[in-house]
C-alpha positions in Angstrom: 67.4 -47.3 -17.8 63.8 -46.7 -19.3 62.0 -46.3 -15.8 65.0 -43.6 -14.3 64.6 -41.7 -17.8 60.6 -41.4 -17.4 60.4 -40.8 -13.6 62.3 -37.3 -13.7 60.2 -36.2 -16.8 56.8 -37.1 -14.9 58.6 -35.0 -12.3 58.9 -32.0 -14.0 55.2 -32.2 -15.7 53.7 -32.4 -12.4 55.7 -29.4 -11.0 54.5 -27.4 -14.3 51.0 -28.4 -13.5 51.2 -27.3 -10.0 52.9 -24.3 -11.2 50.2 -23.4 -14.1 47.0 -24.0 -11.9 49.1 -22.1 -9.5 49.5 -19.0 -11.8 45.7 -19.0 -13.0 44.3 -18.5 -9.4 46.7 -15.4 -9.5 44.6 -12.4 -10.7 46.7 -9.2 -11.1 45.8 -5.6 -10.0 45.6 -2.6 -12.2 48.4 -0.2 -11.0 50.4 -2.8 -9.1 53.5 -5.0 -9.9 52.4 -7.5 -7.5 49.6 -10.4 -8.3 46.7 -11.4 -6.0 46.3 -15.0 -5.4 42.8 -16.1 -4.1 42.8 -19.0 -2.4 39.2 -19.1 -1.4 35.8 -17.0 -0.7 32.6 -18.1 0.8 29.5 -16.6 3.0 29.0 -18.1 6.4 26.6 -17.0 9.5 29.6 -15.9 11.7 33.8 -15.8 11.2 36.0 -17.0 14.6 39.6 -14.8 14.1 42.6 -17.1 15.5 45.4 -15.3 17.1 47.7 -15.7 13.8 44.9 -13.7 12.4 43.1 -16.5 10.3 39.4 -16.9 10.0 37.5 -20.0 11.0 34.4 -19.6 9.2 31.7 -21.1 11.6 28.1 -22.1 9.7 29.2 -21.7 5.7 26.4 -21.2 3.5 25.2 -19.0 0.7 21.5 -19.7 2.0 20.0 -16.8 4.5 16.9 -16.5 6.1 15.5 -13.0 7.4 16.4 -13.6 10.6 19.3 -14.4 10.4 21.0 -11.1 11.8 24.3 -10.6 9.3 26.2 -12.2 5.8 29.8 -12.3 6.7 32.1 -12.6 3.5 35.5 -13.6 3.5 38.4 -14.6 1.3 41.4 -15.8 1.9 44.6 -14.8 -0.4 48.1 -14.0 -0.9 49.1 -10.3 -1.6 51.3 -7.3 -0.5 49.0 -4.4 0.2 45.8 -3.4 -1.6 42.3 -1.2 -1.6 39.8 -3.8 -1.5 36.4 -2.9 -1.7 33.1 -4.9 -1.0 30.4 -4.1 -3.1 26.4 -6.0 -2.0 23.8 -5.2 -4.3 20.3 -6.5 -4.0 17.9 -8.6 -5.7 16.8 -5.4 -8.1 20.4 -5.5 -8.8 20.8 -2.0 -7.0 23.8 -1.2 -5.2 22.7 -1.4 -1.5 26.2 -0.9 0.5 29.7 -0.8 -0.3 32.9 -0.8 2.1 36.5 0.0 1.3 39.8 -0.3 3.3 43.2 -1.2 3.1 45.0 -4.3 4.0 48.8 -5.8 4.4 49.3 -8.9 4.1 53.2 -9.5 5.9 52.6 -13.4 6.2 50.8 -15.2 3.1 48.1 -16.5 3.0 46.1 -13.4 4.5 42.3 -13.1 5.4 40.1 -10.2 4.4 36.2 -10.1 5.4 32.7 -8.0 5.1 29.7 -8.2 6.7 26.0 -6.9 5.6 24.1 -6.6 8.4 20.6 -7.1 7.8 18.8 -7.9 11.3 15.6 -5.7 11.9 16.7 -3.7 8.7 15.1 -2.7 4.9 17.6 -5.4 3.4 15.5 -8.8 5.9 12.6 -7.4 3.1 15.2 -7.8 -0.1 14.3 -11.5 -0.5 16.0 -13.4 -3.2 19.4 -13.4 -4.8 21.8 -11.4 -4.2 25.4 -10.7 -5.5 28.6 -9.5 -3.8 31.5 -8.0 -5.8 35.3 -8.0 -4.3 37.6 -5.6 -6.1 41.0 -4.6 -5.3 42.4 -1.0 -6.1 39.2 -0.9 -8.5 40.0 -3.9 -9.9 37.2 -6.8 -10.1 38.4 -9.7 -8.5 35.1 -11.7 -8.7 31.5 -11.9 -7.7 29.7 -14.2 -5.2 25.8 -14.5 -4.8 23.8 -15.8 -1.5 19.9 -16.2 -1.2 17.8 -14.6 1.2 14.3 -16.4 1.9 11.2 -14.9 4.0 10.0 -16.0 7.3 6.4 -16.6 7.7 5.3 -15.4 10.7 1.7 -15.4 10.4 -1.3 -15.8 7.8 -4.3 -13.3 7.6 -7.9 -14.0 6.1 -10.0 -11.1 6.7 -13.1 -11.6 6.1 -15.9 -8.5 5.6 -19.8 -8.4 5.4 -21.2 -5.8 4.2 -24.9 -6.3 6.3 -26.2 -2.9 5.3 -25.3 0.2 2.9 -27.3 2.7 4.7 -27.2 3.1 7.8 -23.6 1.3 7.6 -23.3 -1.9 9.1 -20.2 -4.6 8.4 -19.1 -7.1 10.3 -15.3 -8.4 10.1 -13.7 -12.0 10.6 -9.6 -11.7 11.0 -8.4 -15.9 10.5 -4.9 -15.9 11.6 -2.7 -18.9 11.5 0.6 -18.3 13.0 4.3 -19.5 12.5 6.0 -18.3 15.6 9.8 -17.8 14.7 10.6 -18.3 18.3 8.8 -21.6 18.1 5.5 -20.6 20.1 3.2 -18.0 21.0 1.2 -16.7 24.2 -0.4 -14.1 23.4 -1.7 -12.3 19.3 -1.7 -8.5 19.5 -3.1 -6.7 16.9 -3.6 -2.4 16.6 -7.5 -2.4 14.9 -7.6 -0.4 12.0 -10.5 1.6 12.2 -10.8 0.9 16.1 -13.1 3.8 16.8 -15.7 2.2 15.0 -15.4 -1.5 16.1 -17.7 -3.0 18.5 -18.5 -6.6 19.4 -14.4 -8.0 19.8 -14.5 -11.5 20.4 -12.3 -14.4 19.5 -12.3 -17.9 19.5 -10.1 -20.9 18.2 -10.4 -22.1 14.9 -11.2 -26.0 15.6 -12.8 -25.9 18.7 -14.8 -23.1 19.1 -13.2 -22.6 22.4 -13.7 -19.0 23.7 -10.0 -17.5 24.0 -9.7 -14.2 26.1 -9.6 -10.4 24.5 -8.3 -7.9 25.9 -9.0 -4.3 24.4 -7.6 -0.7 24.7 -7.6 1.9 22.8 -7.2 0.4 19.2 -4.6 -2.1 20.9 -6.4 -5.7 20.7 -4.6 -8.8 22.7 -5.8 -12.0 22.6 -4.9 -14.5 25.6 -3.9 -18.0 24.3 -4.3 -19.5 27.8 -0.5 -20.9 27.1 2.0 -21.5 24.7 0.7 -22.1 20.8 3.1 -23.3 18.4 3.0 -23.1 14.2 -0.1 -24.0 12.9 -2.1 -22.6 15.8 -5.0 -20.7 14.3 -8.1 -18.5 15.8 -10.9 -16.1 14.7 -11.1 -12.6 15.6 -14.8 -11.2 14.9 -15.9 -7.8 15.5 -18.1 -5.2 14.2 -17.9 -1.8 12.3 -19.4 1.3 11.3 -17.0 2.8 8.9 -15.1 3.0 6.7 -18.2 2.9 4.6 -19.1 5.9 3.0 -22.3 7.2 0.9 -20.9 8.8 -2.2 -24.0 10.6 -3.9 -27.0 10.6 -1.2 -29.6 8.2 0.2 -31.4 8.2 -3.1 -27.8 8.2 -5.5 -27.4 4.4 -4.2 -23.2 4.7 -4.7 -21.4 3.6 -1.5 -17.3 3.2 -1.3 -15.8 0.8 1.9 -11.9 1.2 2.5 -9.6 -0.3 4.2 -6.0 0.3 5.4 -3.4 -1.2 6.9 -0.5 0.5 8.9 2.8 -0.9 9.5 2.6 -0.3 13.1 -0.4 -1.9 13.1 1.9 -5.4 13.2 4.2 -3.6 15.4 6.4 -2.8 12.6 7.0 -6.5 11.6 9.6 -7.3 9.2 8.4 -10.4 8.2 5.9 -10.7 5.2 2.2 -11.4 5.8 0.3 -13.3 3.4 -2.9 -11.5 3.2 -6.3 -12.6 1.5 -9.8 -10.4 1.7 -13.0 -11.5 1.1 -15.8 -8.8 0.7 -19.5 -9.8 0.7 -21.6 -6.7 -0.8 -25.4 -6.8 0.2 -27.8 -8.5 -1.6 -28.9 -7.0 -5.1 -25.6 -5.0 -4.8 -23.4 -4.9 -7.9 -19.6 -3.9 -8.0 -18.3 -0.7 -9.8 -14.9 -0.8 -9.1 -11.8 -1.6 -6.7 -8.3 -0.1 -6.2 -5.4 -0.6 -4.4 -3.6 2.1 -2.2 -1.8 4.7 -4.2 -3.4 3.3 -7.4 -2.3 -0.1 -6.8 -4.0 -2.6 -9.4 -5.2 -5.5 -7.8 -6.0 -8.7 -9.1 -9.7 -9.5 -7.7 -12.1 -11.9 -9.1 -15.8 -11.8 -8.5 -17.1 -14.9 -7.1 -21.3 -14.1 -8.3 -23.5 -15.7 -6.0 -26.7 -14.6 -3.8 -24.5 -11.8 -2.6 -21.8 -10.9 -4.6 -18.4 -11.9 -3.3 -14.6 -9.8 -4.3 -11.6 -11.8 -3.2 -7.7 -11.2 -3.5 -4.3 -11.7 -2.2 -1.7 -9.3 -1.1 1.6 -9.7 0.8 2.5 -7.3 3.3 5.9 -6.4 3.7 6.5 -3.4 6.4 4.7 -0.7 4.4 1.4 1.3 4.3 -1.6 -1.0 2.4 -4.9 0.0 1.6 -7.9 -0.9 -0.7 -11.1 1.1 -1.3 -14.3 -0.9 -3.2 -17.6 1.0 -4.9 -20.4 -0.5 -5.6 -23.7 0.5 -5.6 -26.3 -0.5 -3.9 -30.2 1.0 -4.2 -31.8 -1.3 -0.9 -32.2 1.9 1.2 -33.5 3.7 -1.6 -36.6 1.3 -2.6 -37.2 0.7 1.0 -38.0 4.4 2.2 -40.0 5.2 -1.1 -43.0 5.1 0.4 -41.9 7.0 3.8 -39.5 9.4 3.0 -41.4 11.6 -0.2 -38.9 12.2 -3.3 -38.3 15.8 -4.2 -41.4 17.0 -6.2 -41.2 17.4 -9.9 -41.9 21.1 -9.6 -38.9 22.0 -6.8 -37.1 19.8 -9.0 -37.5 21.9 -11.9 -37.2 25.1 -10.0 -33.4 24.1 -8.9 -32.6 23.5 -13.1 -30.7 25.8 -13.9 -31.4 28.4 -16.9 -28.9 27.5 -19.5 -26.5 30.3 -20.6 -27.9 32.4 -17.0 -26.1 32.0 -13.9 -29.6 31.4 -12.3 -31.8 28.7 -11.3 -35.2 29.3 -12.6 -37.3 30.1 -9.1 -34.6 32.5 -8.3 -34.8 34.4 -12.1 -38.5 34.4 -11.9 -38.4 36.2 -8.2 -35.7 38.4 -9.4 -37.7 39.4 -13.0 -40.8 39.6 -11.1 -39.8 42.0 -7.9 -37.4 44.4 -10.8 -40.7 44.6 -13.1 -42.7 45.8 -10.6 -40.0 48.4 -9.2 -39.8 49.9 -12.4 -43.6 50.4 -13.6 -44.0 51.8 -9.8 -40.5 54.7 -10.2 -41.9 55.4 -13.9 -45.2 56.5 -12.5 -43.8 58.3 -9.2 -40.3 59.7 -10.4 -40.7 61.2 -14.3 -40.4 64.3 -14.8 -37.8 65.5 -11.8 -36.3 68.9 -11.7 -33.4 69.4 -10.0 -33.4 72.5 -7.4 -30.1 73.8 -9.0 -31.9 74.5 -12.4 -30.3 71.9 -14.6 -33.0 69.3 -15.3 -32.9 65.8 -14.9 -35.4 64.1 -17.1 -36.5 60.3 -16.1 -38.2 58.9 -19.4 -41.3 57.2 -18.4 -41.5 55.1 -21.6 -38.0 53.2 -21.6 -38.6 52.0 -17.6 -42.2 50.5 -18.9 -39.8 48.8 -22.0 -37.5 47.9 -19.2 -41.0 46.4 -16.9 -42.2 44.8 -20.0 -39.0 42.9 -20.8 -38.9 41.4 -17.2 -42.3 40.6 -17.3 -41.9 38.7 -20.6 -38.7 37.3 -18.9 -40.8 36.2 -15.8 -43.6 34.6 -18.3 -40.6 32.8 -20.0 -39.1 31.3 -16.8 -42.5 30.8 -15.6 -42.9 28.0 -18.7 -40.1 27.1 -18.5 -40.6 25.6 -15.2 -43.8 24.3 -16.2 -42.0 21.8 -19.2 -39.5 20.7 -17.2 -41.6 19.9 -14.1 -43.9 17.7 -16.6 -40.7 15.8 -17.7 -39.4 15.5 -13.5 -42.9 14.3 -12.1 -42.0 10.2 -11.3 -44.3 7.8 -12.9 
């Protein structure tokens, strides 16, 4: 009698355990009378429909890589008929796409998906976590987040030495190591910045020394594996170049600025980041001023101070416009053509100073007092007195144009010192 009394009691706690769990997957909608049961909601890498219109969800994972071309999302519930809406935002936590439709759902359970579609698009660049809201008729059902990792394609070290400020002369080293996503490689093809001015292409592989082919045109440079390279496979391309290196202030001023930039078509619009590292060799004696990234990027160099000065940093490029520019100065050409090319002279020097509070040099104020002095003293001696034929006279007065003369002469005397002082202070020693 004990064991028939306890069996239909364990009975009915089961059945209100089934039916509690039961009622706490049931999330109800604002505005509706009727609850939404979810069942279940995943990612997976592609959805197979089944006539009875179920989804088999084919590669389940809330891991993504950048080439992987879409992010289905699915869920699988019991309902009537509702709005859902699928809401993706990024990493920043910035709403990046949303989709809305309506569904029926005649025979429970029912299906309802998304995709985000991400293939050869600004969201393979979004890399890390990202979240993915489900509501229904504006009501938050719940969130689910998947992870989107970078695929390293390749690895650049460029390399620069600066041989010689003036004229300019660097040469260039491009180390690439490459991750092929399609396993191997025939063939690199890089656009040259700066192609104009490069000179000297060669390339070789990085262990061996072994001379690979290069082809060149235009900017466009391809370099011939001589077969199939897989990841790991790494090679030197060395060239020459006479810009981007720029005198800022004259032969004599010593300031020089080299820049570099980087085009996304340059890597045939790659999606894939490029892990990037410069080194920048100044010549000898040289000493740094300053470096910046493009549009006022700071970037975080360190100075390596040997025989020649060394600046090295990292960057990442990720399908957009990069660029650097580094000053230093540098005074080789300078002390080299002392003794060749003569320095202005202290007296030129002090004729092109200008005369403070006149908006004129001083060899230009002396010519201009000098030439308007003698005018004067000659028109006082050759025009006063004039009559005019009409009667009425017109009276020049000799004394105020010799005041006038005198003033400019005094004027041309000052300048004329003037010039003398600061030539004495110009003169190099």
């Amino acid at each position: 009698m004990h064991r028939e009394r306890v069996r239909p009691q364990l009975t009915v706690i089961i059945i209100t355990l089934l039916l509690f769990l039961e009622l706490t997957m049931a999330v109800p909608v604002k505005g509706s009378s009727v609850a939404i049961i979810v069942y279940d909601h995943a990612f997976a890498k592609q959805l197979r429909w089944t006539a009875n219109g179920h989804i088999t969800p084919v590669n389940q994972t809330s891991s993504f890589t950048q080439d992987d071309q879409v992010v289905y999302a699915y869920a699988q519930a019991t309902f009537y008929s509702a709005n859902f809406t699928w809401e993706w935002y990024d990493p920043n936590g910035q709403l990046y796409k949303n989709d809305t439709f309506q569904a029926q759902c005649d025979t429970s359970p029912c299906y309802v998906s998304s995709s985000l579609w991400f293939g050869n698009s600004a969201a393979a660049t979004k890399f890390g976590l990202w979240r993915m809201d489900l509501l229904a008729d504006d009501f938050h059902l719940y969130s689910d987040y998947f992870y989107i990792t970078p695929i390293m394609t390749q690895e650049n070290h460029w390399d620069f030495h600066i041989v010689q400020s003036e004229p300019p002369r660097v040469h260039g080293d491009l180390t690439v190591r490459i991750h092929p996503n399609n396993q191997t490689w025939n063939y690199y093809v890089l656009i040259m910045p700066y192609a104009d001015y490069a000179a000297n292409v060669t390339a070789v592989e990085s262990s061996s020394s072994h001379v690979l082919s290069v082809i060149t045109n235009a900017s466009r440079v391809v370099v011939d594996f001589g077969g199939a390279e897989s990841a790991g496979y790494s090679f030197v391309i060395s060239f020459d170049l006479r810009y981007p290196l720029d005198s800022l202030n004259g032969l004599y001023g010593g300031s020089y600025a080299f820049s570099w930039r980087d085009e996304p078509w340059q890597r045939s619009y790659d999606l894939h980041p490029i892990p990037e590292t410069f080194s920048i060799t100044l010549p000898k004696g040289a000493t740094l001023l300053d470096i910046v990234g493009n549009n006022v990027v700071t970037l975080d160099y360190h100075v390596r101070p040997e025989t020649r000065l060394s600046v090295n940093f990292t960057t990442t490029v990720i399908n957009e416009v990069f660029g650097w520019t580094l000053i230093y100065r540098d005074f080789t050409y300078r002390d080299s053509h002392l003794n060749t090319l003569s320095p202005p002279s202290g007296l030129s020097s002090a004729l092109a100073q200008p005369i403070p509070f006149l908006p004129l040099t001083v060899a230009n104020l002396n010519v201009w007092a000098a030439i308007m002095s003698v005018f004067l003293l000659t028109a006082s001696e050759l025009v006063s007195p004039i009559y005019s034929r009409s009667g009425s006279n017109i009276l020049i007065d000799r004394r105020r144009l010799r005041i006038a003369a005198l003033l400019l002469v005094a004027l041309f005397m000052a300048g004329t010192f003037y010039s003398f002082v600061i030539s004495q202070n110009s003169i190099p020693r």
